[in-house]
C-alpha positions, 0 to 999 in steps of 0.5 A, spaced: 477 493 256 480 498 260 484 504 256 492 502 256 496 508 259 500 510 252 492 510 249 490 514 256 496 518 256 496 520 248 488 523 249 490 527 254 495 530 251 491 532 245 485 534 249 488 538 254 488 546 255 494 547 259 501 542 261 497 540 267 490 539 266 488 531 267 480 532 267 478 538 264 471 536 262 473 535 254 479 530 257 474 526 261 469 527 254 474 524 251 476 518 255 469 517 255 468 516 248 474 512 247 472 506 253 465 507 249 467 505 243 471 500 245 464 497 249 461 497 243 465 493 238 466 488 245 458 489 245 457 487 238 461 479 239 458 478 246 450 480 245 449 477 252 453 481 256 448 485 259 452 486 266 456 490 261 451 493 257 450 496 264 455 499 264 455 502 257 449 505 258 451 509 265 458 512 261 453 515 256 449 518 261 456 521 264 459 523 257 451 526 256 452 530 262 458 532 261 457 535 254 451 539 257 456 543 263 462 544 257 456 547 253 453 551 259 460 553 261 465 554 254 461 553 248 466 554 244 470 548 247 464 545 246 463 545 238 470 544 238 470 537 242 464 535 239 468 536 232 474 533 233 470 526 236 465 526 230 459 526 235 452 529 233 449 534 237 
């Protein structure tokens, strides 16, 4: 369920603004996105799986929360990290 260090590390690199940064706000956007994905698709074998659902309810409200301080703070940021994850806002 959870993301292997080689996924981790390869969003971080991506979504990094500087050689040091581990958890700007569009790194953990991004890692957010990428454990909800993974989620959903388990989600969608085990329909059951309500302690999971849980789970996946709480990410999305943090992936939320996230978005609205990177918009409130760096807007291009924003439109740049909603474009590269293909999320709708």
């Amino acid at each position: 369920m959870s993301l292997s260090t080689a996924h981790r590390s390869e969003i971080i690199k991506d979504f990094r603004r500087d050689e040091n940064d581990t958890g700007s706000p569009a790194v953990q956007i991004a890692i957010l996105t990428r454990r909800i994905l993974d989620i959903a698709e388990h989600l969608k074998e085990h329909k059951h799986d309500f302690h999971t659902r849980r789970g996946l309810v709480l990410m999305v409200g943090k992936r939320n929360r996230l978005l609205k301080y990177l918009a409130r703070t760096d807007r291009d940021r924003y439109l740049d990290t909603i474009k590269r994850l293909g999320l709708r806002k």
